[in-house]
MARVEX-722102 format. One record per residue: y, x, z of N, C-alpha, C, O in turn; residue number from 1. Coordinates in pm, whole numbers, plus 50000, padded with zeros to 5 digits. Atoms other than C-alpha are relative to their C-alpha. Layout:
BEGIN
{{Y; X; Z}; {Y; X; Z}; {Y; X; Z}; {Y; X; Z}; NUM}
...
***
This chain:
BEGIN
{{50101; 49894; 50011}; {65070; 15338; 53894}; {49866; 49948; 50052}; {49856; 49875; 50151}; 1}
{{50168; 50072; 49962}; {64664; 15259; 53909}; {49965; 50107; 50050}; {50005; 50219; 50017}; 2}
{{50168; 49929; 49886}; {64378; 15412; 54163}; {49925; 49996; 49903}; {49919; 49886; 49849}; 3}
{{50119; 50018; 50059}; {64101; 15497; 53949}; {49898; 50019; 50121}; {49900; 50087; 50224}; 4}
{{50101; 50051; 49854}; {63775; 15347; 54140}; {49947; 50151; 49977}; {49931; 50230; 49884}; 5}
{{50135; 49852; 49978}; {63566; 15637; 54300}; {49896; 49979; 49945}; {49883; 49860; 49919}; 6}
{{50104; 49994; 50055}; {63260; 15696; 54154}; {49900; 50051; 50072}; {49921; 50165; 50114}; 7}
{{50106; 49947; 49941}; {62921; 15736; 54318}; {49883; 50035; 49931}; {49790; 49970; 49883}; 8}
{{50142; 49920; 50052}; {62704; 16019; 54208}; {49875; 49979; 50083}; {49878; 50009; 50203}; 9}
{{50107; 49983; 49936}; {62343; 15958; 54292}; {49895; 50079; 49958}; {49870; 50082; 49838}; 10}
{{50069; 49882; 50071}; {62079; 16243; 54286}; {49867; 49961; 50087}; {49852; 49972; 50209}; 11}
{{50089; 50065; 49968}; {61735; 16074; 54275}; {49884; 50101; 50009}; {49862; 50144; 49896}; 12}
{{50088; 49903; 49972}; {61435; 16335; 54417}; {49839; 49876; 49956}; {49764; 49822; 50037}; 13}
{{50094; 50102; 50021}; {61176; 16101; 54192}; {49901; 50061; 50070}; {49854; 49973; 50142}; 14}
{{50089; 49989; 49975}; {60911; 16308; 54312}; {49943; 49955; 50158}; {49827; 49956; 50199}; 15}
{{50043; 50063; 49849}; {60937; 16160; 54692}; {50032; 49877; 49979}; {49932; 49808; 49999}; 16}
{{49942; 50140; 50020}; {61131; 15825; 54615}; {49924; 49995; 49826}; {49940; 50093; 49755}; 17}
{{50000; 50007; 50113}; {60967; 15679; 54269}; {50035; 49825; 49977}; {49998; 49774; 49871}; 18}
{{50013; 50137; 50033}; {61054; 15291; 54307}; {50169; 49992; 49994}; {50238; 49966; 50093}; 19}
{{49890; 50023; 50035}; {61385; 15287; 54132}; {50016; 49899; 49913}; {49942; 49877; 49818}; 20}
{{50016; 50112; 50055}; {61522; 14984; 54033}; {50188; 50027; 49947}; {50283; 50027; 50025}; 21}
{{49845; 49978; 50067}; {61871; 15052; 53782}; {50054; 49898; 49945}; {50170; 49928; 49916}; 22}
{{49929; 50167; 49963}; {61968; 14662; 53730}; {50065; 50031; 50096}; {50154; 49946; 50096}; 23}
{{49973; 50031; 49875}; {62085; 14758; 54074}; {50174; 50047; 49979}; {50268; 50008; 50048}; 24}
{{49873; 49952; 50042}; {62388; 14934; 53912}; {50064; 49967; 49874}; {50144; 50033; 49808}; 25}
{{49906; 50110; 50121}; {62494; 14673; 53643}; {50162; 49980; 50057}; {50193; 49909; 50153}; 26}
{{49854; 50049; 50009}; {62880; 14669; 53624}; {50028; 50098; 50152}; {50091; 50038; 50240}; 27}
{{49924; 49952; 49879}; {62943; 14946; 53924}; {50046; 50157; 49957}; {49992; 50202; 49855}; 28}
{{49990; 49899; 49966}; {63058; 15257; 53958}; {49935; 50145; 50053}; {49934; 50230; 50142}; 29}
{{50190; 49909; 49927}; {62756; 15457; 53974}; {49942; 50096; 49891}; {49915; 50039; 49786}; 30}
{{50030; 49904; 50078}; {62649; 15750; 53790}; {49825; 50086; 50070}; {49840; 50117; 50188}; 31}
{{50116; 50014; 49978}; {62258; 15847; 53843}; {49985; 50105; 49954}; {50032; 50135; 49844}; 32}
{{50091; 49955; 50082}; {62049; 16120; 53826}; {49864; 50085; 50028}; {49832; 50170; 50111}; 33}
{{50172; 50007; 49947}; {61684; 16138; 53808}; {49925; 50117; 49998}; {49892; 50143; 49883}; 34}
{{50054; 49858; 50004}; {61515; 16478; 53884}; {49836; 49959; 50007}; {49770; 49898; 50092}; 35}
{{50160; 50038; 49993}; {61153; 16464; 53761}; {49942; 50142; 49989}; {49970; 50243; 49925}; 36}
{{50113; 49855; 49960}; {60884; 16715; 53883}; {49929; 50026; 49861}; {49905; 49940; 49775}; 37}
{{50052; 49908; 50104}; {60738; 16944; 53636}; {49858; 49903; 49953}; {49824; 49879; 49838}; 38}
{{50114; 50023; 49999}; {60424; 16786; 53697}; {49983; 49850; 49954}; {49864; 49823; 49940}; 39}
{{49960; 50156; 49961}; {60522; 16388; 53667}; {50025; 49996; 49842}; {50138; 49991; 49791}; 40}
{{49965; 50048; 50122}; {60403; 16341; 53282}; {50027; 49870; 49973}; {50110; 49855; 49883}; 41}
{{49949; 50077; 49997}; {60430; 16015; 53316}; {50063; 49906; 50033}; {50034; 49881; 50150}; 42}
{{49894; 50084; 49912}; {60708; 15734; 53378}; {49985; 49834; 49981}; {49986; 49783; 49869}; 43}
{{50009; 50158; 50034}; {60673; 15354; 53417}; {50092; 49935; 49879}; {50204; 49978; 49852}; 44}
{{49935; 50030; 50190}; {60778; 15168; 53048}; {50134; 49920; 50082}; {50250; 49952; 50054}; 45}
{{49849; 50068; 49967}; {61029; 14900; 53277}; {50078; 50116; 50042}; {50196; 50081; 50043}; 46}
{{49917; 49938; 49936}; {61174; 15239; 53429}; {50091; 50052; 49859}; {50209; 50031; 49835}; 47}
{{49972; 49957; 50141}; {61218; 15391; 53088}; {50092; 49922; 49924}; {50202; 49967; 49892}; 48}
{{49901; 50116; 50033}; {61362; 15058; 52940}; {50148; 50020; 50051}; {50238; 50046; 49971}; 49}
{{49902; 49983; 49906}; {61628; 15083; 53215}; {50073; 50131; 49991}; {50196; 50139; 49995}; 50}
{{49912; 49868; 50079}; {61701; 15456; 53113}; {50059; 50005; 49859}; {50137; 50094; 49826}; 51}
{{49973; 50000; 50147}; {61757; 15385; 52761}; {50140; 49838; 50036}; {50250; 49887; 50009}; 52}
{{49944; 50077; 49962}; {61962; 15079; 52856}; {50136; 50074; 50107}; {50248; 50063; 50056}; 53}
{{49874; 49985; 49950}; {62220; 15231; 53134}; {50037; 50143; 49943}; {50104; 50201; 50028}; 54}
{{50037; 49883; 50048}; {62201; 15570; 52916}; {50118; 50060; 50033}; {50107; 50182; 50034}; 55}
{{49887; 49920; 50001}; {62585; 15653; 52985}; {49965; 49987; 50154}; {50012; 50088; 50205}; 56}
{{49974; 49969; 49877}; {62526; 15609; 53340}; {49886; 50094; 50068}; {49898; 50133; 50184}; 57}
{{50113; 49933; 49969}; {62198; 15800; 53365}; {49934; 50132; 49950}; {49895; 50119; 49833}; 58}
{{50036; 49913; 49999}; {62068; 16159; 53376}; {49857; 49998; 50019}; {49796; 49955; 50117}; 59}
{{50145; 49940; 49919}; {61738; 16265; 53378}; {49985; 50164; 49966}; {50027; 50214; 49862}; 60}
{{50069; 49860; 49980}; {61610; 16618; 53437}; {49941; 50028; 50041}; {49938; 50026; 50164}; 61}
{{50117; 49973; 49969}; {61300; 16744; 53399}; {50007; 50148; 50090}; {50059; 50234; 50018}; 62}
{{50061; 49903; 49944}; {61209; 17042; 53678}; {49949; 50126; 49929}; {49836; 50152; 49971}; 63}
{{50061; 49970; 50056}; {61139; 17289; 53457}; {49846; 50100; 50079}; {49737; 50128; 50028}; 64}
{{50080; 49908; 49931}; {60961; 17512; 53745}; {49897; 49919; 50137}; {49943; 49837; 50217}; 65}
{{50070; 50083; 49910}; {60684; 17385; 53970}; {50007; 50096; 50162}; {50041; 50210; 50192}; 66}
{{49982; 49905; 49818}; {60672; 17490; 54370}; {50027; 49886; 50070}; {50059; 49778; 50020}; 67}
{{49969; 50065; 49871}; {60715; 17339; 54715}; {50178; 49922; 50000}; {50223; 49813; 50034}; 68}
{{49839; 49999; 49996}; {61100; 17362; 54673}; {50087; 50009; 49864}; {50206; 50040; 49864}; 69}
{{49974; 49961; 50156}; {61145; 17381; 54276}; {50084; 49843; 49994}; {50175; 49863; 49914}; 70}
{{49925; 50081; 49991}; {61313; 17014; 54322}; {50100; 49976; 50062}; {50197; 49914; 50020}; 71}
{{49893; 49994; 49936}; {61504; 17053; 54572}; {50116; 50099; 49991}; {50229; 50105; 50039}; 72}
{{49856; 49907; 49983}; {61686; 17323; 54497}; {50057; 49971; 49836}; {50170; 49995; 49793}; 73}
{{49919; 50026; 50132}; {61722; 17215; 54135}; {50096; 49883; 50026}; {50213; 49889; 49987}; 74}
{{49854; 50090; 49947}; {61910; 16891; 54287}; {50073; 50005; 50111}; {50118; 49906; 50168}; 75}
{{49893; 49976; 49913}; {62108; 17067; 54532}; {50093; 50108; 49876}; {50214; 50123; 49889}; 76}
{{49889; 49944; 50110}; {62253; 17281; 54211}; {50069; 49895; 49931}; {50189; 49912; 49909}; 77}
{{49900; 50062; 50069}; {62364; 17003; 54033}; {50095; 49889; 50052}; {50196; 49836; 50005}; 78}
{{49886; 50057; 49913}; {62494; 16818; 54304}; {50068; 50062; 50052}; {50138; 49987; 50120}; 79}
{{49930; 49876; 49973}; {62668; 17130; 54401}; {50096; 49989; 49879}; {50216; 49991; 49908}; 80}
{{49908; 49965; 50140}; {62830; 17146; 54039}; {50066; 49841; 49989}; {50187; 49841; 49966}; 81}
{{49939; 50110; 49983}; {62899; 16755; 54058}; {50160; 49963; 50133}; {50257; 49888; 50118}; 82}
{{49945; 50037; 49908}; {63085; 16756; 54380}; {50114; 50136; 49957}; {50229; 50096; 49975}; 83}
{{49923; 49941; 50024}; {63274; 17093; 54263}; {50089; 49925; 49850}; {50206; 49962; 49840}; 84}
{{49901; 50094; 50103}; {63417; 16833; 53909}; {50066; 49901; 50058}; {50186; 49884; 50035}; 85}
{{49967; 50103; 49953}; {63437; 16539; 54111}; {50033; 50005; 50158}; {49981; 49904; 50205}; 86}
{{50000; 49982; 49899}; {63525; 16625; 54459}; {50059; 49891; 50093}; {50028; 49904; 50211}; 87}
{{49905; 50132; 49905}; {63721; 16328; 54630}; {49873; 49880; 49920}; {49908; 49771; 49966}; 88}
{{50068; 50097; 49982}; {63415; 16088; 54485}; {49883; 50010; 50095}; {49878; 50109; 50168}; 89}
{{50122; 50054; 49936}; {63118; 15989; 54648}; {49826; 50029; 50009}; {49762; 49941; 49952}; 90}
{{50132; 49917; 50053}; {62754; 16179; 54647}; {49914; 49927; 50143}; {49937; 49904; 50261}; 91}
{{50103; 50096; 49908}; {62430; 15989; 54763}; {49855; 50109; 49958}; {49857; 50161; 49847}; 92}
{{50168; 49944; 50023}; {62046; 16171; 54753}; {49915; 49885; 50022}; {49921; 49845; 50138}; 93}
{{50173; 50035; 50012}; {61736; 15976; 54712}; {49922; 50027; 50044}; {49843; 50075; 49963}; 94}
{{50123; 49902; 49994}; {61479; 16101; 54916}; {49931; 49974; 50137}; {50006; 49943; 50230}; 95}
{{49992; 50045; 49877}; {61310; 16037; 55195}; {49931; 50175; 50092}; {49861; 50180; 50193}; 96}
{{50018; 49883; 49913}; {61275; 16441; 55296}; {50117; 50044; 50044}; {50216; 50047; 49971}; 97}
{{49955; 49950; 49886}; {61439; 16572; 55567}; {50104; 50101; 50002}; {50213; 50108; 50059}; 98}
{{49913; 49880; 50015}; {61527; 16913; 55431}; {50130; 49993; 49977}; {50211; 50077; 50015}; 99}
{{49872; 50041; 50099}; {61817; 16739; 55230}; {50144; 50051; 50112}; {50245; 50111; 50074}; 100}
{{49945; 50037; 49963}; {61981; 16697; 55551}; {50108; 50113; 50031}; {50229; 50087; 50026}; 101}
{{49957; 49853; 49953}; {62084; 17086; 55662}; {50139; 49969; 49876}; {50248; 49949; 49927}; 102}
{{49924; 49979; 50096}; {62293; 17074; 55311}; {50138; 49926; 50037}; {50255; 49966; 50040}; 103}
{{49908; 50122; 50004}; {62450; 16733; 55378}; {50107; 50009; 50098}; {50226; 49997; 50070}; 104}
{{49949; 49939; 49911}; {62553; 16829; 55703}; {50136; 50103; 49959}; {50250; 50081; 50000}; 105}
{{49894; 49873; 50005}; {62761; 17158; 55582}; {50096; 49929; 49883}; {50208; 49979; 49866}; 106}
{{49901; 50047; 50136}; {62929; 16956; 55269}; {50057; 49901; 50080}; {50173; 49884; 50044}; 107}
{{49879; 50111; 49873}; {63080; 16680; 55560}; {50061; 50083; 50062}; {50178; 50060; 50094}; 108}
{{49876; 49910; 49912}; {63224; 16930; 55732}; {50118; 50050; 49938}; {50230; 50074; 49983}; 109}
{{49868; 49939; 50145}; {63414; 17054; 55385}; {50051; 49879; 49970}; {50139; 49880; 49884}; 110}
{{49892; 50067; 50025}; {63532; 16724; 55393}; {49924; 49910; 49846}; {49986; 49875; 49745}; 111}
{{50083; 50022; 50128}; {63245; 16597; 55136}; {49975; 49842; 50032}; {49946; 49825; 50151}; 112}
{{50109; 50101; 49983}; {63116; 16225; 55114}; {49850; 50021; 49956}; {49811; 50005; 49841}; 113}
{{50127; 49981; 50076}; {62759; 16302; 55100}; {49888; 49899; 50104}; {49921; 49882; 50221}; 114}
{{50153; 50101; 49894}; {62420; 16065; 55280}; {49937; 50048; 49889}; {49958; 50088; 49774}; 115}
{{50127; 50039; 50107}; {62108; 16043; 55176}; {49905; 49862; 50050}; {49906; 49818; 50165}; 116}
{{50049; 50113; 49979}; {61901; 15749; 55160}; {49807; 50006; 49991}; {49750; 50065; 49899}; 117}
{{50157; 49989; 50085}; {61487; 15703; 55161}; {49963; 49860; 49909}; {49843; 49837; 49891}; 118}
{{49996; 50071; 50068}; {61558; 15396; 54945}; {50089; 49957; 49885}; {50198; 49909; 49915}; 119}
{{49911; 50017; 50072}; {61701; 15348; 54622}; {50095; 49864; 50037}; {50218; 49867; 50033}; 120}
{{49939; 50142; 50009}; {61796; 14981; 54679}; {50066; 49985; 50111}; {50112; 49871; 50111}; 121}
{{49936; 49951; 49892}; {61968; 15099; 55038}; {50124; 50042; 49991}; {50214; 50019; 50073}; 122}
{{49836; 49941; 50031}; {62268; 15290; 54857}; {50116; 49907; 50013}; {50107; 49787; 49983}; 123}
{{49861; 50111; 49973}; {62612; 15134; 54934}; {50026; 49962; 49924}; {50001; 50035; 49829}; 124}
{{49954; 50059; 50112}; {62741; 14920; 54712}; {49958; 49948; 49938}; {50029; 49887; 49858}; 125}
{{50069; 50096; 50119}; {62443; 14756; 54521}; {49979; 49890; 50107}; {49981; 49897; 50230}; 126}
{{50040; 50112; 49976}; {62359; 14424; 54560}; {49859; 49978; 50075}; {49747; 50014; 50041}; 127}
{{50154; 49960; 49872}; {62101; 14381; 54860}; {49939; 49813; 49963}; {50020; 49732; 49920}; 128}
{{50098; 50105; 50007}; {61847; 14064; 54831}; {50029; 49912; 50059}; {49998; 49929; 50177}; 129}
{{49977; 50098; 49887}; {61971; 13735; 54976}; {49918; 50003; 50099}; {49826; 50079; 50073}; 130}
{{50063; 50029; 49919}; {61815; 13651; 55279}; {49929; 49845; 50003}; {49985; 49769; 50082}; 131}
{{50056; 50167; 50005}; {61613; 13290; 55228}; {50029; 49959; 50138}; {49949; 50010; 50217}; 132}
{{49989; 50075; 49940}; {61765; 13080; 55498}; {49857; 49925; 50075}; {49771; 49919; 49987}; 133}
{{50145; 50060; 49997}; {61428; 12893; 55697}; {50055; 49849; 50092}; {50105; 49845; 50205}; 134}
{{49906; 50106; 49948}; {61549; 12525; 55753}; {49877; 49970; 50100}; {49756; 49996; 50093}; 135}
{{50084; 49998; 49882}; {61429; 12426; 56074}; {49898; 49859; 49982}; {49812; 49846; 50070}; 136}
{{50143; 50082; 49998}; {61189; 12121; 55974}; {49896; 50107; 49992}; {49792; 50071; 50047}; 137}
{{50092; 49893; 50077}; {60989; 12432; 55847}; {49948; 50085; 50116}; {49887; 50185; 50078}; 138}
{{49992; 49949; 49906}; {60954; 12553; 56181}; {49845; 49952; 50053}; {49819; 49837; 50089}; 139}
{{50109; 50048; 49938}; {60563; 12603; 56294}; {49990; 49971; 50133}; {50066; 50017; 50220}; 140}
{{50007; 50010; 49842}; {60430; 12471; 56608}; {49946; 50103; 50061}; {49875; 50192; 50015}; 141}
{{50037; 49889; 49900}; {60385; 12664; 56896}; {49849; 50094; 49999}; {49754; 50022; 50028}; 142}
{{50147; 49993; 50047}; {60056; 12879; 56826}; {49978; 50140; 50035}; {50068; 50214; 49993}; 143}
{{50020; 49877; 50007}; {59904; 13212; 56932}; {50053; 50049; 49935}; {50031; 50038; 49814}; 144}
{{49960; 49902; 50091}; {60140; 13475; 56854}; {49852; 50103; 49903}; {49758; 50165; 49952}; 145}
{{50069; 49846; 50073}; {59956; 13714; 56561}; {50006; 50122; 49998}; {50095; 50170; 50069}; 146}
{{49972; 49860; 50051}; {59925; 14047; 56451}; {50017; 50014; 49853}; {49920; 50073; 49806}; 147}
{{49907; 50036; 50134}; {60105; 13999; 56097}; {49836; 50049; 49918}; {49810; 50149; 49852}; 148}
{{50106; 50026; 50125}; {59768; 13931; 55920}; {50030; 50070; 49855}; {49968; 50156; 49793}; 149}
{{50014; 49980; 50196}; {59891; 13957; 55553}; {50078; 50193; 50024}; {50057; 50248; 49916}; 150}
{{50000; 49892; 49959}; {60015; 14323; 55679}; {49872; 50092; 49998}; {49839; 50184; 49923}; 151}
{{50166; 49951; 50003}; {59662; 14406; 55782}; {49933; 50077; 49922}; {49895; 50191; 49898}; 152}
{{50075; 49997; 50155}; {59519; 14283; 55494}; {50026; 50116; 49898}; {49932; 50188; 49866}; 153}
{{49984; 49927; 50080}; {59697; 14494; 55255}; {50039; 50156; 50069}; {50122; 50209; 49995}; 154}
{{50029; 49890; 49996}; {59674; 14843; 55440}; {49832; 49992; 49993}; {49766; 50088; 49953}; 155}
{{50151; 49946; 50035}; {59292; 14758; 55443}; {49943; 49994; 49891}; {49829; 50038; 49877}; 156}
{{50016; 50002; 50127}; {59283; 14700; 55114}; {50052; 50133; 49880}; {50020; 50159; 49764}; 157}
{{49959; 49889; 50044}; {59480; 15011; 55058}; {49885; 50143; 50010}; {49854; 50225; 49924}; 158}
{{50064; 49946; 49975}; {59260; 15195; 55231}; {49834; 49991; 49895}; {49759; 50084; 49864}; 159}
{{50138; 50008; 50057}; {58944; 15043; 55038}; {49969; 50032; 49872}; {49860; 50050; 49819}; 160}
{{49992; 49945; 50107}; {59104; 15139; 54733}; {49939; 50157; 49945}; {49893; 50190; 49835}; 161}
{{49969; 49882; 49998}; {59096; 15491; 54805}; {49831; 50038; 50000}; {49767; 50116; 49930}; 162}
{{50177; 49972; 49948}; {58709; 15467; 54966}; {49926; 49973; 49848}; {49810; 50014; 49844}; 163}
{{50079; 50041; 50141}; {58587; 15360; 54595}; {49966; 50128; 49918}; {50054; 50213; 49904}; 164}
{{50066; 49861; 50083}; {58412; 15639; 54396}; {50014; 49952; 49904}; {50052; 50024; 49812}; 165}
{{50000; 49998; 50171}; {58402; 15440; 54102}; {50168; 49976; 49963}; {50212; 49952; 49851}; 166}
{{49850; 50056; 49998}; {58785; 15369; 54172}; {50052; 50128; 49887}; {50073; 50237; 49941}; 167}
{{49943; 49871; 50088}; {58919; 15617; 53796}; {50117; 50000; 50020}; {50184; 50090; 49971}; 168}
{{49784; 49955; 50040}; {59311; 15567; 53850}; {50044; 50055; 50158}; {50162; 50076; 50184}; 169}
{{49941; 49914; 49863}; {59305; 15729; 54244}; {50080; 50117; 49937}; {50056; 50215; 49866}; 170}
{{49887; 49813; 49969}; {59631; 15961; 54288}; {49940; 50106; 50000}; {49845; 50125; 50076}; 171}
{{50059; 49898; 49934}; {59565; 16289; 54242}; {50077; 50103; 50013}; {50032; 50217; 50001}; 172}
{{49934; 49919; 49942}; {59909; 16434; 54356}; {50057; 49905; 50125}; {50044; 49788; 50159}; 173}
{{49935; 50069; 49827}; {60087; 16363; 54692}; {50100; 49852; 49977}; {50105; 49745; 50039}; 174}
{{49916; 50077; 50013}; {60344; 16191; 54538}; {49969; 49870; 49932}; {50034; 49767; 49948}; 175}
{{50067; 50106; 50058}; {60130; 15970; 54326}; {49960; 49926; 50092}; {49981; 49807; 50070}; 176}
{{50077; 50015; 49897}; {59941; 15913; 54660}; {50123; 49872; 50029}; {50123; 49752; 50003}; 177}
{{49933; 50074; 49940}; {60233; 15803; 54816}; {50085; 49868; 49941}; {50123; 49768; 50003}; 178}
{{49896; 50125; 50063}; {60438; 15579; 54558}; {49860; 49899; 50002}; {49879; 49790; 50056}; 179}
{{50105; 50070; 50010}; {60089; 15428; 54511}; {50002; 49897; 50119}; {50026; 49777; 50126}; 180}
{{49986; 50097; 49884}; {60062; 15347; 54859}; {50135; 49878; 50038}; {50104; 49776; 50101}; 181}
{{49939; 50070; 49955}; {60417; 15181; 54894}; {50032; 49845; 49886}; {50108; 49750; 49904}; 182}
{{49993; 50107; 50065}; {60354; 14952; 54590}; {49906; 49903; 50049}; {49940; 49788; 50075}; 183}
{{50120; 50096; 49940}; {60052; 14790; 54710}; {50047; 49909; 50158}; {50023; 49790; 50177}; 184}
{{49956; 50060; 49932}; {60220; 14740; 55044}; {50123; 49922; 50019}; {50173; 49863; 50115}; 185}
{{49870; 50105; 50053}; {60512; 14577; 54869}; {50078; 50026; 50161}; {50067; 50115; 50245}; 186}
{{49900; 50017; 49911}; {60789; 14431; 55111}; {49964; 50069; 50119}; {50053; 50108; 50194}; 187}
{{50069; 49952; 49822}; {60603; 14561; 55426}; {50003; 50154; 49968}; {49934; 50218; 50046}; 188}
{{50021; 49823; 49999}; {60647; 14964; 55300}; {50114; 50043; 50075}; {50233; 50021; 50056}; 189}
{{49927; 49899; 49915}; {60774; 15174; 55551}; {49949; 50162; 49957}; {49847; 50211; 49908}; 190}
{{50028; 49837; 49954}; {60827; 15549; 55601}; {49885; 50000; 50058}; {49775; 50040; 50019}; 191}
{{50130; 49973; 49885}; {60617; 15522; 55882}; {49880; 49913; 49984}; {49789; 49931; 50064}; 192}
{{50129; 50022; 49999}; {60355; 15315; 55769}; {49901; 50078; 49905}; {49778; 50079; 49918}; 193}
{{50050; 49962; 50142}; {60292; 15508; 55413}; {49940; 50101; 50063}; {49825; 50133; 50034}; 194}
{{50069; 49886; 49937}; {60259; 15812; 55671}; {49898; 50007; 50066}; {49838; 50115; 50066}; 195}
{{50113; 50067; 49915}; {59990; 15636; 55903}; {49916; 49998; 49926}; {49812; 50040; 49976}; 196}
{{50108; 50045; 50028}; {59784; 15539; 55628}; {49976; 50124; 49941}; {49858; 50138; 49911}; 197}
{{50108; 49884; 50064}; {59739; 15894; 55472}; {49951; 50075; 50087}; {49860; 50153; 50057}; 198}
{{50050; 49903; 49919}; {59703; 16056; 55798}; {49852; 49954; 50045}; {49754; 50021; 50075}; 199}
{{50171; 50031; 49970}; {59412; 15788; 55864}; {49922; 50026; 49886}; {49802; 50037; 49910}; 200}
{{50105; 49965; 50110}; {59267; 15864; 55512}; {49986; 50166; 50002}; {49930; 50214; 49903}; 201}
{{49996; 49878; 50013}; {59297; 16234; 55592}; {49862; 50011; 50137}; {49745; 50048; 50141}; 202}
{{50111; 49995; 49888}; {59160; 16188; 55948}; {49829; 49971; 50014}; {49750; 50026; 50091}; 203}
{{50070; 50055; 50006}; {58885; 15962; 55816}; {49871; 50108; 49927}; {49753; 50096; 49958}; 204}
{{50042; 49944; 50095}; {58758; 16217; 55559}; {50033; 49948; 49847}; {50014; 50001; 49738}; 205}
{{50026; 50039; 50172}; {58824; 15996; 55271}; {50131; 50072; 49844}; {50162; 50063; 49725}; 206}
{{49913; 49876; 50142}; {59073; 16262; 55116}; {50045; 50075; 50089}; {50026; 50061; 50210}; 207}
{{49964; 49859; 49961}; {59247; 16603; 55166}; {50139; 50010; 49899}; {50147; 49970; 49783}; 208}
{{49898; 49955; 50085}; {59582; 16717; 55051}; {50003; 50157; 49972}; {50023; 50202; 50085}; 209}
{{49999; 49847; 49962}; {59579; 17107; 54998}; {50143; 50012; 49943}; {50218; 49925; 49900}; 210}
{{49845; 49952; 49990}; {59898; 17340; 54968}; {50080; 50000; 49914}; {50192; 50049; 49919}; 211}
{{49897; 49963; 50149}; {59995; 17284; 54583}; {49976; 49809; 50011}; {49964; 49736; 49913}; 212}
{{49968; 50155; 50045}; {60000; 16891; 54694}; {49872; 49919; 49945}; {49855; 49799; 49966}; 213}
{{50148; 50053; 50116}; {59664; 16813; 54474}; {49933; 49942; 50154}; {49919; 49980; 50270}; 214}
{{50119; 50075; 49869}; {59439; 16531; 54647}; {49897; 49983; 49939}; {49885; 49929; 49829}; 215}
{{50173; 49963; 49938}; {59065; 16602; 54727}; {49936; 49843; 50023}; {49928; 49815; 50143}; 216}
{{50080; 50067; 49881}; {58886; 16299; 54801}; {49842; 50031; 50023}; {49782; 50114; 49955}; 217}
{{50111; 49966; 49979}; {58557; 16289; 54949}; {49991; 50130; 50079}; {49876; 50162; 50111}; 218}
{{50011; 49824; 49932}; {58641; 16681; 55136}; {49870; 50005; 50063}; {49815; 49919; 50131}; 219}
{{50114; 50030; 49891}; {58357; 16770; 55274}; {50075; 50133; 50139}; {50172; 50207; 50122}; 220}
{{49937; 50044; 49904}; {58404; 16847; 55638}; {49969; 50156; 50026}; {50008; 50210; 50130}; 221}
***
């Protein structure tokens, strides 16, 4: 008699997480699916490629309703209806908000596998990035520790993006804001740095978020 492998549902909140990479689930056990905000007409062509390509393993659904909470509660229904077909597999969220967690919480106690992750490429089971080995000839000499320069560089460059008036492709929702920001800072994107740099572009004046998300720059004061 055979085990059929568990299967891990993942329920991707594109509108906070948008750097999904689905190569990552070549040959696994992984079932995907991408909740896009009402507002989010458009989607990167390699992401697209990659939907048309793992198409049996991938969902998308558009939001049809816009709001604060119009995503989240549309992917807590269908991961609700997933975990009531599939109940003994495996349920992952996407997201790097908070709220998720109250839910996740009460479905472990029923005996649920559920996490959430604020990185697609974090989920269990995919293939994580070797680590490059650093052979020790390669080893600089002793030298004033730094302050990670090429770090720096590219939040002040993030920042100088934003300061540009003639700059036409500035974000002009939160979430644009933010995926924006964690591409530019490539390998070095954190939670906590993506949050630093809008609170200094908020603090600074050089933008405003108001309550439907939409970014202001220039506010006056």
């Amino acid at each position: 008699m055979t085990t059929a492998r568990l299967t891990t549902h993942v329920f991707v909140d594109f509108e906070n997480v948008s750097d999904i990479d689905l190569n990552l689930i070549t040959g696994r056990p992984v079932h995907v699916t991408l909740l896009i905000g009402k507002k989010q007409q458009k989607l990167d062509l390699t992401l697209v490629k990659q939907i048309h390509h793992f198409a049996s393993q991938v969902d998308l659904i558009e939001v049809g309703a816009s709001g604060r909470n119009a995503l989240d509660m549309t992917l807590s229904h269908y991961l609700g209806r997933a975990i009531q077909q599939h109940p003994k597999d495996q349920f992952c969220i996407v997201s790097g908000d908070k709220d998720y967690d109250v839910l996740i919480e009460h479905l472990k106690r029923n005996d649920h596998k559920v996490a959430r992750f604020d990185r697609f490429a974090n989920l269990p089971g995919l293939p994580q990035a070797p680590k490059s080995p650093t052979p020790a000839s390669s080893k600089k000499p002793a030298t004033a520790p730094s302050k990670h320069p090429v770090k720096l560089d590219r939040r002040a460059k993030v920042i100088e993006r934003f300061k540009s008036a003639t700059n036409k492709n500035r974000p002009t929702t939160k979430s644009a804001l933010i995926s924006h920001i964690k591409t530019t800072l490539g390998k070095e994107s954190t939670e906590e740095k993506v949050a630093d740099i809008v609170r200094e572009l908020r603090e600074t004046k050089v933008l405003e978020i108001d309550v439907n998300h939409k970014v202001l720059y220039d506010p006056k004061s």
